[in-house]
TORVO-986742 format. One record per residue (C-alpha): residue in one letter; x, y, z. Coordinates in steps of 0.5 Angstrom, whole numbers, plus 2048, in hexadecimal, padded with zeros to 3 digits. Example, Ala and Ser with C-alpha at 12.3 -4.5 7.8 and 13.67 -1.06 7.14 Angstrom:
residues 2
@aa:A, x:819, y:7F7, z:810 .
@aa:S, x:81B, y:7FE, z:80E .
//
This chain:
residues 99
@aa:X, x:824, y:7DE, z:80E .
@aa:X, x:81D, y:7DC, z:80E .
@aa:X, x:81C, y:7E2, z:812 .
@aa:X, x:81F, y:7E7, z:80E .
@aa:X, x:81A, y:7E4, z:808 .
@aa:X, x:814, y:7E4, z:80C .
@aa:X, x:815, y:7EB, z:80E .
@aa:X, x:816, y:7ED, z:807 .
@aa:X, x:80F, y:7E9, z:804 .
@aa:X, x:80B, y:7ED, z:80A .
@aa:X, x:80E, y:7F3, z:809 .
@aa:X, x:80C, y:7F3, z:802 .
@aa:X, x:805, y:7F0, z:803 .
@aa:X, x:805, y:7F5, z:808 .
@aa:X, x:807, y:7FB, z:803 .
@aa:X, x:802, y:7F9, z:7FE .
@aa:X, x:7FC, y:7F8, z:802 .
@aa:X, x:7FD, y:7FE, z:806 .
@aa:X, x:7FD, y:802, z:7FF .
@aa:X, x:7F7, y:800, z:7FB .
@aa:X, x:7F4, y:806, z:7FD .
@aa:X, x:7FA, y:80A, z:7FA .
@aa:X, x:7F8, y:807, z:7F3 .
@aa:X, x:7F1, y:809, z:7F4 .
@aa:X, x:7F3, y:810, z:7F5 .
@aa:X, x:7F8, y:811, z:7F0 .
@aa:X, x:7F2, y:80D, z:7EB .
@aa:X, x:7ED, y:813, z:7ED .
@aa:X, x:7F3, y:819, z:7ED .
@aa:X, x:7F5, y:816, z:7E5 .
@aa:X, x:7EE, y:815, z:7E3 .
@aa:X, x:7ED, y:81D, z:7E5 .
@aa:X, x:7F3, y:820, z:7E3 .
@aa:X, x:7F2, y:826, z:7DD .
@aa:X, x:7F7, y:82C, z:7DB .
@aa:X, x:7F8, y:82E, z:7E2 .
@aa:X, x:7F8, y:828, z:7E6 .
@aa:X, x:7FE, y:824, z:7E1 .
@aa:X, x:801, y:81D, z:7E2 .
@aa:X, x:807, y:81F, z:7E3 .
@aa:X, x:804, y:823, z:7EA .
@aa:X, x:801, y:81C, z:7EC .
@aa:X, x:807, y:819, z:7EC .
@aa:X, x:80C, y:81D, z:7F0 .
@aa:X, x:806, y:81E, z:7F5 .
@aa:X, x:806, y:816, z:7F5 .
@aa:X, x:80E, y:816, z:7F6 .
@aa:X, x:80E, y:81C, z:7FA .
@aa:X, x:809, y:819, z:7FF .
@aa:X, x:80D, y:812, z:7FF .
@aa:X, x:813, y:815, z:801 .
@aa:X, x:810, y:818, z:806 .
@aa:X, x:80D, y:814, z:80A .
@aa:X, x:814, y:810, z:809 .
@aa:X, x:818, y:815, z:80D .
@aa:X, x:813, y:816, z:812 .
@aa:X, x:813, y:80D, z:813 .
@aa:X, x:81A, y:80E, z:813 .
@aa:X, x:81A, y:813, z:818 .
@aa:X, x:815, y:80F, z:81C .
@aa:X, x:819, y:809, z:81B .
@aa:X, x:81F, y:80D, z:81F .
@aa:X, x:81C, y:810, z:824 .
@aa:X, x:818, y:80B, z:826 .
@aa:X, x:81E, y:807, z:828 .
@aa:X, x:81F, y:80E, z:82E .
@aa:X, x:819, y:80A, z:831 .
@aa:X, x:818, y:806, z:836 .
@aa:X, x:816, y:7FF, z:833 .
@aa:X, x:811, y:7FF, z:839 .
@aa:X, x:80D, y:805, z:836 .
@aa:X, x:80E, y:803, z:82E .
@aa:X, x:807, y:7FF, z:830 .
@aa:X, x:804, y:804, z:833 .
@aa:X, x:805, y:809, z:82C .
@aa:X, x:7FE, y:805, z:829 .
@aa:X, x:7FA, y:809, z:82F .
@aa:X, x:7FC, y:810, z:82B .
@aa:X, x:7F7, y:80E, z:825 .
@aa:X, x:7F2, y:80B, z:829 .
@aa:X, x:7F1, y:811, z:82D .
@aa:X, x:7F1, y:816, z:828 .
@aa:X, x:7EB, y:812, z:825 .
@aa:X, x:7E8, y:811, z:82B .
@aa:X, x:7E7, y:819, z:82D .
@aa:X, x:7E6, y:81A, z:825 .
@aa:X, x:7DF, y:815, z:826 .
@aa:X, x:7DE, y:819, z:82D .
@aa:X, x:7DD, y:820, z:82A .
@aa:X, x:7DA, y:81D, z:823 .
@aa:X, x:7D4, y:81A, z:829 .
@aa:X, x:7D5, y:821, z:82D .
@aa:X, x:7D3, y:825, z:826 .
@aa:X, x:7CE, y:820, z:824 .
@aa:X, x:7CB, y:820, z:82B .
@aa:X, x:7CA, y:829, z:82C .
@aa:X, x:7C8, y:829, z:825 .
@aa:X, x:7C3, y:825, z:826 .
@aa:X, x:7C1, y:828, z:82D .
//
């Protein structure tokens, strides 16, 4: 039971500390709305992105289980390498611009 507990505590401090930058955006989206930009768009933006991002996790969670768990590690060099060949081409651009 202990363990269920634990889950549920990091889970919860993991959601919020993972959504600090979300109450920063909806501060600046709140205090620049006008006749055009409503609160009402703000809002089911909000419940919009959430939900999406929600299915697209549930949908990972699943398919996740389609993979070796060998390879499951191995997903963490995706990100890695497209921040790699990002920083390559931003020094490459930076280099013939400057030659």
């Amino acid at each position: 039971m202990m363990s269920v507990l634990g889950a549920v505590v990091s889970g919860t401090i993991a959601f919020a500390s993972t959504n600090l930058d979300d109450i920063f955006v909806l501060i600046t989206l709140f205090s620049q709305r006008n006749s055009k930009f409503k609160n009402h768009h703000i809002v089911a933006g909000q419940y919009l992105g959430i939900g999406i991002l929600t299915m697209f996790s549930i949908i990972a969670a699943y398919g996740i289980l389609l993979l070796p768990k060998v390879w499951i590690g191995l997903l963490g060099l995706i990100p890695m390498y497209f921040g790699i060949k990002m920083l390559v081409e931003q020094w490459r651009n930076t280099n013939s611009t400057s030659g």
